[in-house]
Backbone of each chain as ProteinMPNN parsed JSONL, in Angstrom:
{"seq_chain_A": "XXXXXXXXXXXXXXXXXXXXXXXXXXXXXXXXXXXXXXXXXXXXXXXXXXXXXXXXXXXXXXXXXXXXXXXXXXXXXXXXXXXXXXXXXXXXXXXXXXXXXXXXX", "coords_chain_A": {"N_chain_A": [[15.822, -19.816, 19.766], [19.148, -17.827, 20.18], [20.957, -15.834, 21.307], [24.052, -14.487, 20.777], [26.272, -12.223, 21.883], [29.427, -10.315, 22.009], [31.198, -8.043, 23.992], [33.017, -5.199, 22.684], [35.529, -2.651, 23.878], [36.459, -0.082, 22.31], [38.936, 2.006, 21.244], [38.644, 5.247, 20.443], [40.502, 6.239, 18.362], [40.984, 4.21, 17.095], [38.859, 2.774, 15.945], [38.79, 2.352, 13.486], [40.346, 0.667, 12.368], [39.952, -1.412, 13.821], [36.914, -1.773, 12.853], [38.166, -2.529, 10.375], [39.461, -5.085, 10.656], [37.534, -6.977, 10.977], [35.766, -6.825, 8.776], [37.721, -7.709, 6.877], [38.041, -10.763, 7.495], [37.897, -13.863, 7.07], [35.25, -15.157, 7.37], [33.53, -18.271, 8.727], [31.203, -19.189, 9.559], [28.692, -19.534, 8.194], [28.832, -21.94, 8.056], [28.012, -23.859, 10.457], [26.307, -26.194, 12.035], [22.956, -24.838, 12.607], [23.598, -21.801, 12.539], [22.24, -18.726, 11.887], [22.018, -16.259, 12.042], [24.689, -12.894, 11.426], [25.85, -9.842, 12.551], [28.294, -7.408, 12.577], [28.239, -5.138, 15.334], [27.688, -1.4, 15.63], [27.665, 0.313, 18.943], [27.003, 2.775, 21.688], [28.767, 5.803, 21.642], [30.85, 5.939, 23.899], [32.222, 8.475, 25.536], [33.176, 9.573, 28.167], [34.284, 7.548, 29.459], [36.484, 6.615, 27.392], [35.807, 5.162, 25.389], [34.354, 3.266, 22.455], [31.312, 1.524, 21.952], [31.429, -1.66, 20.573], [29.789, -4.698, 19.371], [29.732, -7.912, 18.427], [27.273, -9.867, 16.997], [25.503, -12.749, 16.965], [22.881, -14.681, 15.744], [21.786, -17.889, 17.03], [19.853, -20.877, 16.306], [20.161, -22.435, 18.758], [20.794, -22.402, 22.314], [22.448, -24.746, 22.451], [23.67, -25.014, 19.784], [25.088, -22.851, 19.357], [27.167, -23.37, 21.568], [28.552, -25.833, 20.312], [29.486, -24.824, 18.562], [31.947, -23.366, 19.611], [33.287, -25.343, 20.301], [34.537, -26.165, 18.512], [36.118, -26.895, 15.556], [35.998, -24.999, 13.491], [35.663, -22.214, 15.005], [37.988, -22.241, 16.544], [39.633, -21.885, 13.94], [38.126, -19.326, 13.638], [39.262, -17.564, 15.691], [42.492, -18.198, 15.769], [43.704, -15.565, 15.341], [43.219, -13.918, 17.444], [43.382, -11.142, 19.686], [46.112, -10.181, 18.771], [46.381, -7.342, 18.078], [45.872, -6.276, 20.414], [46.599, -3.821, 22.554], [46.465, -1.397, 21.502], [43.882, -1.266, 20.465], [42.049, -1.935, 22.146], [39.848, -1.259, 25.146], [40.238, -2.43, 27.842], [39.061, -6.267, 28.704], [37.067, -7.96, 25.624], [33.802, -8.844, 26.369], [31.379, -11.626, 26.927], [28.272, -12.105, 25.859], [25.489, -14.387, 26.922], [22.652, -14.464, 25.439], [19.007, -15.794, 26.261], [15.792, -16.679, 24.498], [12.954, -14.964, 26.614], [10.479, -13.959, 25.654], [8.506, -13.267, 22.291], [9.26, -13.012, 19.22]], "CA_chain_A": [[16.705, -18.73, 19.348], [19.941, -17.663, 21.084], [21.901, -14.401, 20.843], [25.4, -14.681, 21.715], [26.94, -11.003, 21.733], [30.654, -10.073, 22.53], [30.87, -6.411, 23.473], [34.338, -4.638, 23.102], [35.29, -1.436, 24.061], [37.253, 0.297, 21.342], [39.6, 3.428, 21.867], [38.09, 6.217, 19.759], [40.866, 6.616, 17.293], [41.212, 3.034, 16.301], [37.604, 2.157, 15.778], [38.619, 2.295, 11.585], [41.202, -0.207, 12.163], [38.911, -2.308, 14.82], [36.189, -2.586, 11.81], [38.81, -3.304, 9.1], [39.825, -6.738, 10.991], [35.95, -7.272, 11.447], [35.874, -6.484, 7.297], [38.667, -8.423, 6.219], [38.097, -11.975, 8.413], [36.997, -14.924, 6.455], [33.862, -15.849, 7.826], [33.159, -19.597, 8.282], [30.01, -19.268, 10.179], [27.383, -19.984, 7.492], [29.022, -23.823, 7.686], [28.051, -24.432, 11.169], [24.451, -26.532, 12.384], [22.238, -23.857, 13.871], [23.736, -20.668, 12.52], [20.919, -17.719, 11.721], [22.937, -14.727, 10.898], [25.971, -12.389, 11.802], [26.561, -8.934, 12.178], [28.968, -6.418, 13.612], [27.52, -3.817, 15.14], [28.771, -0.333, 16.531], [27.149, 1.132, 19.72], [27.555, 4.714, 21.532], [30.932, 5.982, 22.046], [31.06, 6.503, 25.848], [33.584, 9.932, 25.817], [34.077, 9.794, 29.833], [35.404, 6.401, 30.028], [37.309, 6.595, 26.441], [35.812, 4.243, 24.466], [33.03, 3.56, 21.54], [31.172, -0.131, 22.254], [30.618, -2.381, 19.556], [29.185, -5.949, 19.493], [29.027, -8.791, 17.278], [25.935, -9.957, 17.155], [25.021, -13.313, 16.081], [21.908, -15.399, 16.093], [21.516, -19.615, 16.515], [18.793, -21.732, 16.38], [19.766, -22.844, 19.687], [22.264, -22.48, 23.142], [23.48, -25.817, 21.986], [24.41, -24.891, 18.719], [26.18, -21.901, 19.745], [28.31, -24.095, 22.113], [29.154, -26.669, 19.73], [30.732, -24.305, 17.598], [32.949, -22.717, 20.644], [34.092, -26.538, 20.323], [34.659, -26.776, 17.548], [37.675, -26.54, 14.49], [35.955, -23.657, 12.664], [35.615, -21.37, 16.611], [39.289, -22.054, 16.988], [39.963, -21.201, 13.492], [38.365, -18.264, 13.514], [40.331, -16.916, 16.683], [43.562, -17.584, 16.132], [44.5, -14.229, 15.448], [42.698, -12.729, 18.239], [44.335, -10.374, 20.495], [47.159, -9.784, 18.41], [46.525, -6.453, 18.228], [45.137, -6.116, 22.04], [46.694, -3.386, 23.331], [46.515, -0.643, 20.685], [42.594, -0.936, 20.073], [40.943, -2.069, 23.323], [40.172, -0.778, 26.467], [40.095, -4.007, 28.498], [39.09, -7.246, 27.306], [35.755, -8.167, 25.656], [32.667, -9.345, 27.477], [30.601, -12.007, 26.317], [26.727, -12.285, 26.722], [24.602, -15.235, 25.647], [21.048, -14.128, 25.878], [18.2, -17.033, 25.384], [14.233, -16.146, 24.473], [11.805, -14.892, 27.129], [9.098, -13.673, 25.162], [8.719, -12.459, 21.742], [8.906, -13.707, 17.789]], "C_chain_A": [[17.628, -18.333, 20.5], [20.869, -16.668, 20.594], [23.038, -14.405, 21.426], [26.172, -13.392, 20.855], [28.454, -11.162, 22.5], [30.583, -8.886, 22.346], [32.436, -6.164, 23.644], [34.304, -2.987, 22.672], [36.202, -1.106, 23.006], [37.637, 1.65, 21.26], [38.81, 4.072, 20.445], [39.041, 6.235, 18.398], [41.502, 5.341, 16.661], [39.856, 2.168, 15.911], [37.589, 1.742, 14.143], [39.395, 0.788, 11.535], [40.231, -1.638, 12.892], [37.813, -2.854, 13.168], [36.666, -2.914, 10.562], [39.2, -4.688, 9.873], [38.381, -7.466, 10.846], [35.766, -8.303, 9.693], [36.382, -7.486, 6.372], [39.021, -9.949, 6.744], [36.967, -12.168, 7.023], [36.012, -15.566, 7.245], [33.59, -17.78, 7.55], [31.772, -20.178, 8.859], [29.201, -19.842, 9.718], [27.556, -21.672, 7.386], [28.491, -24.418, 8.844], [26.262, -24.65, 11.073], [23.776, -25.019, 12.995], [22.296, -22.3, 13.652], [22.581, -20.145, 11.971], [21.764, -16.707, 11.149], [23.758, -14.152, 11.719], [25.665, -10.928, 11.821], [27.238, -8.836, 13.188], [28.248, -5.338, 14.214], [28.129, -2.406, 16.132], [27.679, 0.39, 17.517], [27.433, 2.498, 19.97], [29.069, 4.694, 21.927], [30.422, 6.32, 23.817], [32.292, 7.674, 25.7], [34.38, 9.556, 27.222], [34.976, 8.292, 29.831], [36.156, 6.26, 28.352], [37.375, 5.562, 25.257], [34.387, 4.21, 23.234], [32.624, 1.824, 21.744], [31.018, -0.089, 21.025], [30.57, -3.94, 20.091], [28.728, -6.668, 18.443], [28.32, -9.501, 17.998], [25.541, -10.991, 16.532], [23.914, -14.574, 16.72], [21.968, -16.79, 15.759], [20.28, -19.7, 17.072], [18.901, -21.933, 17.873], [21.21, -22.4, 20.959], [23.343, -23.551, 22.702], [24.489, -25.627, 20.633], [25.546, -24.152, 18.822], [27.491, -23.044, 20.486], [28.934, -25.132, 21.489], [29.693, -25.879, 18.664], [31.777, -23.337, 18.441], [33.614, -24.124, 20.716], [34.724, -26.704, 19.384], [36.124, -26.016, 16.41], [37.68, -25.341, 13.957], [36.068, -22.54, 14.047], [37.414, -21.464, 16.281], [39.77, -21.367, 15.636], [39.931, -19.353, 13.024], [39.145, -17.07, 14.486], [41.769, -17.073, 16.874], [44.37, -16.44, 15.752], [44.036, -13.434, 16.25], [43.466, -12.299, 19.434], [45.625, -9.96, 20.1], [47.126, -8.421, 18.428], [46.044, -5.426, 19.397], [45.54, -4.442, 22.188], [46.104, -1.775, 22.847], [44.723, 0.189, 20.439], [41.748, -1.214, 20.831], [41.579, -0.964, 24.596], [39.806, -2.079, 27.078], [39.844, -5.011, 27.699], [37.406, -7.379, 26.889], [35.368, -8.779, 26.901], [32.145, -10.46, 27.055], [29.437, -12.181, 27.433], [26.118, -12.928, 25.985], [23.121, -14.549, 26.332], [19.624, -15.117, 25.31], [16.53, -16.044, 25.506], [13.622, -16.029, 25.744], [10.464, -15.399, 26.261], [9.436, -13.056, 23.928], [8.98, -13.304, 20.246], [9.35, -12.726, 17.025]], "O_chain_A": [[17.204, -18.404, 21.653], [21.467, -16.763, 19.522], [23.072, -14.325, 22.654], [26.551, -13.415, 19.684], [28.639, -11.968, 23.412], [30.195, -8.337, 21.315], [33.088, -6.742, 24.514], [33.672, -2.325, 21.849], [36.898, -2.082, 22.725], [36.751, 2.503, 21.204], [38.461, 3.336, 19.522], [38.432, 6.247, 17.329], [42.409, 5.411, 15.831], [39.92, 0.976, 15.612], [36.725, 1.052, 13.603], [39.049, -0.096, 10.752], [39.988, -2.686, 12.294], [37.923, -3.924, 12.569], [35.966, -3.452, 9.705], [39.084, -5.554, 9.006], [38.37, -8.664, 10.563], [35.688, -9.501, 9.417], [35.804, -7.998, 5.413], [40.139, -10.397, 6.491], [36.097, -11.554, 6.406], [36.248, -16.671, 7.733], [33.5, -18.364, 6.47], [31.34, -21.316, 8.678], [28.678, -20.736, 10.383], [26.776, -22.467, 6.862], [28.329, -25.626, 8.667], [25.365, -23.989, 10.549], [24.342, -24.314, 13.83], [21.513, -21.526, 14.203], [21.784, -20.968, 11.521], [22.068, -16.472, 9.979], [23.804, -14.652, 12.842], [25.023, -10.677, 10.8], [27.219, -9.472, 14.242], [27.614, -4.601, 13.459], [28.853, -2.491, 17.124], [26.805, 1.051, 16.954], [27.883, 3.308, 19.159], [29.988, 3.966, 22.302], [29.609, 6.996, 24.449], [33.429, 7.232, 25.865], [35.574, 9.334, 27.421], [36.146, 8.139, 30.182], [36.432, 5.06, 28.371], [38.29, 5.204, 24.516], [33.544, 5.106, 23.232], [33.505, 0.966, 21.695], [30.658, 0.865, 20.334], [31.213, -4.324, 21.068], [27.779, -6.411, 17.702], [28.457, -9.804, 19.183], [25.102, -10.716, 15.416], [24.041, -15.197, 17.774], [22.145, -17.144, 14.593], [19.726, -19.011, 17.929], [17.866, -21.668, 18.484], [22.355, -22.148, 20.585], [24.564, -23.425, 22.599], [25.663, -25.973, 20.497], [26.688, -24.507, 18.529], [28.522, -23.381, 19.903], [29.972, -25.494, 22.042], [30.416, -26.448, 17.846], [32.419, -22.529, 17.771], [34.697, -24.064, 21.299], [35.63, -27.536, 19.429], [36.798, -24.994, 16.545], [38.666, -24.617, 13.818], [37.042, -21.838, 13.774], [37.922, -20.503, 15.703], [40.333, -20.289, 15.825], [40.731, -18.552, 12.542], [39.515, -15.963, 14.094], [42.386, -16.456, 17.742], [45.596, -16.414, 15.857], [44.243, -12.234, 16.071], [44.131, -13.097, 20.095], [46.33, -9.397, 20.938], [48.173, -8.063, 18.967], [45.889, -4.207, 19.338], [44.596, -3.719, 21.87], [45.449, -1.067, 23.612], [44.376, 1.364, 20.315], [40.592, -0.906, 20.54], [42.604, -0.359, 24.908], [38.894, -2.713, 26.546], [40.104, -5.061, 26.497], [36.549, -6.978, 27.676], [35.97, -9.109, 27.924], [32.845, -10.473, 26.043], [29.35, -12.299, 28.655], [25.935, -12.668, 24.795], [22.797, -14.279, 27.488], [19.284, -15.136, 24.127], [16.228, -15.122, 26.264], [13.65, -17.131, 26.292], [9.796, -16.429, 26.162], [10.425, -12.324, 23.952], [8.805, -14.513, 20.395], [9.283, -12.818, 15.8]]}, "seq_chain_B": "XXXXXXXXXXXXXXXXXXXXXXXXXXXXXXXXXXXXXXXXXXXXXXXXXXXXXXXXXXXXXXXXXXXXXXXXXXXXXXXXXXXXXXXXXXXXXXXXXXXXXXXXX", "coords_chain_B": {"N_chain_B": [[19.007, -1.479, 9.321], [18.714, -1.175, 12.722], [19.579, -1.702, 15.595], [17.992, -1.682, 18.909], [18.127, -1.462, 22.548], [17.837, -2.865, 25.587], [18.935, -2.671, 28.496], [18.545, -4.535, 31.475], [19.0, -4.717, 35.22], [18.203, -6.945, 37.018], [16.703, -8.412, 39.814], [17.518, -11.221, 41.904], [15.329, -12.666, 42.78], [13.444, -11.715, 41.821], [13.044, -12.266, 39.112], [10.913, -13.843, 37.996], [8.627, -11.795, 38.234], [9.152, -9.754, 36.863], [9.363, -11.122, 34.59], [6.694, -11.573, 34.098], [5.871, -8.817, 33.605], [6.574, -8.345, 31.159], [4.823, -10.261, 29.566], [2.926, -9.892, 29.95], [2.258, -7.872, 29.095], [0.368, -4.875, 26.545], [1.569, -4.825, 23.842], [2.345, -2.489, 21.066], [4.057, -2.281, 19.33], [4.221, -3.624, 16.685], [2.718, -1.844, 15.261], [4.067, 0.459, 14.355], [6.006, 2.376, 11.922], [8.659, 0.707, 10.376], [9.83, -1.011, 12.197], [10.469, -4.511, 12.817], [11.356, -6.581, 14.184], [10.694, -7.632, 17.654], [12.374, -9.451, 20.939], [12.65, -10.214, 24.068], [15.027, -10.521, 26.038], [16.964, -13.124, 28.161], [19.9, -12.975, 29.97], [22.951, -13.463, 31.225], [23.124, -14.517, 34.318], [25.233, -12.624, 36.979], [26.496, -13.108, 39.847], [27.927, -12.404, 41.481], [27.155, -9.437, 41.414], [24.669, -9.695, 42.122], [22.466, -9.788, 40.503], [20.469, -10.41, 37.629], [20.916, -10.73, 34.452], [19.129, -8.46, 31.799], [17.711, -8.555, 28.704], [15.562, -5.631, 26.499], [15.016, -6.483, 23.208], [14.744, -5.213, 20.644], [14.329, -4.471, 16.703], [14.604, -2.403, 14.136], [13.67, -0.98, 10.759], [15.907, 1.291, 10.675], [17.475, 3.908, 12.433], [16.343, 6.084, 12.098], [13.348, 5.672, 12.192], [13.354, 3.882, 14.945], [14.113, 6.219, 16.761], [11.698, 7.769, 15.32], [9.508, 6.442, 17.055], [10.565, 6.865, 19.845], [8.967, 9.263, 20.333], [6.633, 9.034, 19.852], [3.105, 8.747, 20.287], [2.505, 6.277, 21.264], [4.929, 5.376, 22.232], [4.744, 6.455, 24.753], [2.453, 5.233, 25.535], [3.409, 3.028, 25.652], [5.196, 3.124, 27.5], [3.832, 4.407, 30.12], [3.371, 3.025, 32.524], [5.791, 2.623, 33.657], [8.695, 2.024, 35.924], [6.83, 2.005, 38.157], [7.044, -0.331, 39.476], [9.63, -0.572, 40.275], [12.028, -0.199, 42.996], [12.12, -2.784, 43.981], [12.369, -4.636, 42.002], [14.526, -3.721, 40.53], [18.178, -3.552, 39.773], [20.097, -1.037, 40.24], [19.238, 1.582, 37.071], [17.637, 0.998, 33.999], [19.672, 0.686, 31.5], [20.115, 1.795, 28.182], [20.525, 1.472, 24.933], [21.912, 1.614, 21.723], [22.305, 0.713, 18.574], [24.167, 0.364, 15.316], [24.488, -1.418, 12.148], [27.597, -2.611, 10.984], [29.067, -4.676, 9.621], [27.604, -7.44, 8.322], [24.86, -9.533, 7.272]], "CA_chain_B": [[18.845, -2.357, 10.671], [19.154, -1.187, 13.776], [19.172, -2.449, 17.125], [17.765, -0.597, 19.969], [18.456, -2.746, 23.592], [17.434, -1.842, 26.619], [19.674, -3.481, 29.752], [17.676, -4.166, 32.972], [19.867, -5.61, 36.117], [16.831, -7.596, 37.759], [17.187, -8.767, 41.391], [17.243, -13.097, 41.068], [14.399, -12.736, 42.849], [12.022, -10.9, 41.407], [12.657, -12.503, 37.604], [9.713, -14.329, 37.639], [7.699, -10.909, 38.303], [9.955, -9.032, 35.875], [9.276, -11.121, 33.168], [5.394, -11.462, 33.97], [5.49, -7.451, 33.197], [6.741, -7.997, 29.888], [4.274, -11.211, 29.15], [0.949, -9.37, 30.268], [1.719, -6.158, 28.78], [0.003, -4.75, 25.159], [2.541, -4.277, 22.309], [1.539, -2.359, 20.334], [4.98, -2.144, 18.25], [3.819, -4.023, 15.252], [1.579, -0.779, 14.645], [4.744, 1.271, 14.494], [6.649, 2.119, 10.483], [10.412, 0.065, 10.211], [9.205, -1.595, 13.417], [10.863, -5.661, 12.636], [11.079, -7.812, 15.095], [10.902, -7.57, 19.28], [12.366, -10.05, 21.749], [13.271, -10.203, 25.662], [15.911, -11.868, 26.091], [17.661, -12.978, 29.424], [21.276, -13.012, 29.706], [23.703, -14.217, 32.272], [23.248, -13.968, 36.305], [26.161, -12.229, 37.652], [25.821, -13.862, 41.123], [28.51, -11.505, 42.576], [26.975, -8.314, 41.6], [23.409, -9.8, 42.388], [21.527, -9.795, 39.33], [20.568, -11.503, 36.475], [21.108, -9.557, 33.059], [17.869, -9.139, 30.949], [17.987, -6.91, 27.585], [14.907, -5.903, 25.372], [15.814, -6.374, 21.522], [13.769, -4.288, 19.126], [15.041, -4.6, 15.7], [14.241, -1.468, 13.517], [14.801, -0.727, 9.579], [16.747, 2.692, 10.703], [17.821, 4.683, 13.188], [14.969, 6.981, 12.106], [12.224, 4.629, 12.577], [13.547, 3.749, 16.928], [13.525, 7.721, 16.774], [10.238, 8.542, 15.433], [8.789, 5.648, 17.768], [10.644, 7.583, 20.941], [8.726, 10.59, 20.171], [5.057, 8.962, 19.561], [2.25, 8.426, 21.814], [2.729, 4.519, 21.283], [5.698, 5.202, 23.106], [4.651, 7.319, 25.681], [1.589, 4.437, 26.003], [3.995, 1.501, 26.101], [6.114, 3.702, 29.067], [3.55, 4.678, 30.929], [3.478, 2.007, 33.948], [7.192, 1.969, 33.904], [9.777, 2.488, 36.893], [6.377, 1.98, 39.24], [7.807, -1.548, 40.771], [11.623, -0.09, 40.828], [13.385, -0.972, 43.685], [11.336, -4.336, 44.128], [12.806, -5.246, 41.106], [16.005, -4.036, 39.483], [19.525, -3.322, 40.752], [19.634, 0.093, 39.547], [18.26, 1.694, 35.846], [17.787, 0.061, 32.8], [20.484, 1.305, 30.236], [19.625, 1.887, 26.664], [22.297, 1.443, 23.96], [21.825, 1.643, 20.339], [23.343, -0.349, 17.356], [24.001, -0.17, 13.493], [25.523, -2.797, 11.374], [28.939, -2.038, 10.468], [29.244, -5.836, 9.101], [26.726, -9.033, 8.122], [23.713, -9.04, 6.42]], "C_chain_B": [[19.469, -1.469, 11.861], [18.541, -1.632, 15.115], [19.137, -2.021, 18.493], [17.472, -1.603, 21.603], [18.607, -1.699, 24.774], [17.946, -2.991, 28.28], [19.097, -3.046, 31.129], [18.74, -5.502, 34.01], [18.594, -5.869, 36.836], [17.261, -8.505, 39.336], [16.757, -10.162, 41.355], [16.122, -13.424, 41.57], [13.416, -12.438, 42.62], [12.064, -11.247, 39.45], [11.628, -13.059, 36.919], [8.505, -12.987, 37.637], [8.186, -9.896, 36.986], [9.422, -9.364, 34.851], [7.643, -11.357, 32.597], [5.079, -10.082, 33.45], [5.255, -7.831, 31.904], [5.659, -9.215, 28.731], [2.827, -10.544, 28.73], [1.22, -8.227, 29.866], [0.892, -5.962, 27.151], [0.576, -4.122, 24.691], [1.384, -4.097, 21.501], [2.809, -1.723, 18.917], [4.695, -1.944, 17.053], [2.991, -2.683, 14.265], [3.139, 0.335, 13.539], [5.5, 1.164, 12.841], [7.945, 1.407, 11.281], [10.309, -0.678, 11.496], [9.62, -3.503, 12.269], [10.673, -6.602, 13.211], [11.025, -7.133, 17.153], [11.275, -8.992, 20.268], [12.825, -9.607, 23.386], [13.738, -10.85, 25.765], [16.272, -11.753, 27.485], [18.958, -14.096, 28.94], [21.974, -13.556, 30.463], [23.02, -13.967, 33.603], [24.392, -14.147, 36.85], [25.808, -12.24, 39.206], [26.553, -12.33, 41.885], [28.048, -10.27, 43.074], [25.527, -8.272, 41.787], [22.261, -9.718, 41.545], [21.895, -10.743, 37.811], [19.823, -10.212, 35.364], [19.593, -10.094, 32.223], [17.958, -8.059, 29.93], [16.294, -7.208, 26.6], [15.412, -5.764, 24.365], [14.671, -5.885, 20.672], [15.075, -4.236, 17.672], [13.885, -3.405, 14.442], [14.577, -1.445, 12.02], [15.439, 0.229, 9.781], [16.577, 3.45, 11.989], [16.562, 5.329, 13.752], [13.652, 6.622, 12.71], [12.077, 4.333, 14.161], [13.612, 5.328, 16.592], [12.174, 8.305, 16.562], [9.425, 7.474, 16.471], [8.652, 6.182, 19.766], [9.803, 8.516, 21.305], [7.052, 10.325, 20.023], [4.047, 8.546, 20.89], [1.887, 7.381, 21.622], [3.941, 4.269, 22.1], [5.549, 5.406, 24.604], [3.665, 6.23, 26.388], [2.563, 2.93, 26.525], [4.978, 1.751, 27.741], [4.841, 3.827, 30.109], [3.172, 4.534, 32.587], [5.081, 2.181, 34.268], [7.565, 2.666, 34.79], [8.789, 1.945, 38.33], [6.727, 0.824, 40.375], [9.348, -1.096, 40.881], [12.043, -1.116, 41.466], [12.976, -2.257, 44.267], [12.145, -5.239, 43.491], [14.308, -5.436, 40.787], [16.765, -3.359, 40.44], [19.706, -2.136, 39.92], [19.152, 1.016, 38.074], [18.972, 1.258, 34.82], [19.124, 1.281, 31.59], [20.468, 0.837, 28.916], [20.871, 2.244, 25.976], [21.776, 1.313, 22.886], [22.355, 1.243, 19.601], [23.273, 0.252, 16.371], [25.08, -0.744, 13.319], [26.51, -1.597, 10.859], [29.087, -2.916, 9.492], [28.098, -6.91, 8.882], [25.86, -8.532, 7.142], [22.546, -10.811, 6.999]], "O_chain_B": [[20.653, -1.132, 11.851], [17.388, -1.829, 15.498], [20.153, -1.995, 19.186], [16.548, -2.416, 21.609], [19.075, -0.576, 24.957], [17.253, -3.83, 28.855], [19.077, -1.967, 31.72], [19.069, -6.647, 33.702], [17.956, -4.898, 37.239], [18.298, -9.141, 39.523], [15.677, -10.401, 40.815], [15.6, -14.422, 41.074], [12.409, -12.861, 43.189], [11.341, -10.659, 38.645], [11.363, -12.941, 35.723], [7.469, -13.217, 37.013], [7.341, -9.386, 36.249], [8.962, -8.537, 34.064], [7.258, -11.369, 31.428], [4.026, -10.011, 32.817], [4.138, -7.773, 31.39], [5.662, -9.139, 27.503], [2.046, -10.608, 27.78], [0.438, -7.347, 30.226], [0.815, -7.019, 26.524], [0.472, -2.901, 24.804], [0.332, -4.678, 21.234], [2.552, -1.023, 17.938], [4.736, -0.919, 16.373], [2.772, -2.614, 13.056], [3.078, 0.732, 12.376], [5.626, 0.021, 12.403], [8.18, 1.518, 12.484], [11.485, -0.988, 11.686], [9.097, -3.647, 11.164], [9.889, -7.49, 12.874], [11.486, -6.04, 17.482], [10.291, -9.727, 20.354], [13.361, -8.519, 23.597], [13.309, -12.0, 25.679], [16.075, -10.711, 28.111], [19.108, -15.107, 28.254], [21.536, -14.705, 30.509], [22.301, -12.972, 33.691], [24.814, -15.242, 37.22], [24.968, -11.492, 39.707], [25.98, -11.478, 42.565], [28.16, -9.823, 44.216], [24.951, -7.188, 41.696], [21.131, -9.578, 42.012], [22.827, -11.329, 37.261], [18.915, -9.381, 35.38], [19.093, -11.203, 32.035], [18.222, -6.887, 30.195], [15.872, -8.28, 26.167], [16.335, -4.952, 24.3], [13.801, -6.581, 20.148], [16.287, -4.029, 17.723], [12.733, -3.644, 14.08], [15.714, -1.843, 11.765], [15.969, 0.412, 8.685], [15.464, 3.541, 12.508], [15.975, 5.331, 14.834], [13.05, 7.247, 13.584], [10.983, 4.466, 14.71], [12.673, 5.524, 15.821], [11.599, 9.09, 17.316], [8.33, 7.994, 16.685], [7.737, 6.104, 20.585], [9.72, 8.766, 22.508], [6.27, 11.274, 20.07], [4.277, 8.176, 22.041], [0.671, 7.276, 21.784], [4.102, 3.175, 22.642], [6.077, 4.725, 25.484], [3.785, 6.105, 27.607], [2.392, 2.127, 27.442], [5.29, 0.981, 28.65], [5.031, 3.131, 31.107], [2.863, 5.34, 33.464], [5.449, 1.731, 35.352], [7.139, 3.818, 34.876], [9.351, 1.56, 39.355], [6.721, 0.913, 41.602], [10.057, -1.501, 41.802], [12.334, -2.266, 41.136], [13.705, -2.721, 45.145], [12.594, -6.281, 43.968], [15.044, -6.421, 40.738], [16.416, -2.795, 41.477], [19.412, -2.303, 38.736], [17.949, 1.049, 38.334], [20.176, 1.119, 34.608], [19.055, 2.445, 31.197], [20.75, -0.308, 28.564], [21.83, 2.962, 26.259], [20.759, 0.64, 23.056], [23.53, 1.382, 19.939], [22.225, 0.888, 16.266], [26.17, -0.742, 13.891], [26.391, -0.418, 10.529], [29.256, -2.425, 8.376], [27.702, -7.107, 10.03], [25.954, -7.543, 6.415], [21.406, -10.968, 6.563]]}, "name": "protein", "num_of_chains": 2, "seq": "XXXXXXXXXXXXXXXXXXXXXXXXXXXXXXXXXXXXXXXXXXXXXXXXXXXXXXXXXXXXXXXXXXXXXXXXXXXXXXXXXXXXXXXXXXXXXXXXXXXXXXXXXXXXXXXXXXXXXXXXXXXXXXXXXXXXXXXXXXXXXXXXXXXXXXXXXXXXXXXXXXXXXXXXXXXXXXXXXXXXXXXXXXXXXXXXXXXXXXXXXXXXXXXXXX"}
């Protein structure tokens, strides 16, 4: 199992618009080897630094899998519209974090 | 669903002791209502800033459920060793962040 999160910070008064792109994206995930499942998910708002986290959140079978779909036709298709609306609804740019099993079932 | 994650910056040397805590300890989660799944995951090692990222993942049915678990003396039992290796260990305290799905299923 392999958790590969992207966290982005999201200005407070565009967080509606942030989870309508989320909302309204054709998903092609369920086609790739390895996928497990998807969400979005919304963390705390941070006030002092001006933002609310969220993080999609999705689980593979394996590190490999994950990386063969960052290769791959469906990865590119689903990003090319990303950052078009950069400036408006982030505070910097995402993060990403793969996280693989310690311990745990 | 929610997802209650608990971010520990671990010193690259001490991950092998770090993650012996979390091997040899007694969960006693499973006891707990809306209580789902638990893993430890480890995440990147940010060389520059000297640590290597480790998050616990508890997966809850509700909000409510990681709330009434904060508040029980299953919590209070699963804390009660904690912080005593500190600065052995981590690059300063673990930060706790909270989730709900906005998107997936």
């Amino acid at each position: 199992m392999f958790v590969a999160m992207n966290r982005f910070k999201v200005k407070p008064d565009a967080t509606t618009a942030f989870e309508e792109i989320w909302k309204s994206r054709d998903s092609r995930l369920h086609e790739m080897k390895g996928f497990r499942e998807f969400h979005l998910l919304r963390g705390p708002e941070r006030e002092a630094e001006g933002y609310v986290l969220y993080a999609s959140h999705t689980i593979w079978e394996s590190r490999e899998d994950f990386e063969a779909w960052t290769k791959s036709q469906n990865f590119r298709d689903a990003h090319k519209n990303a950052g078009s609306q950069g400036r408006d609804i982030y505070v910097g740019h995402p993060e990403f974090e793969g996280f693989s099993v310690v311990e745990g079932a």
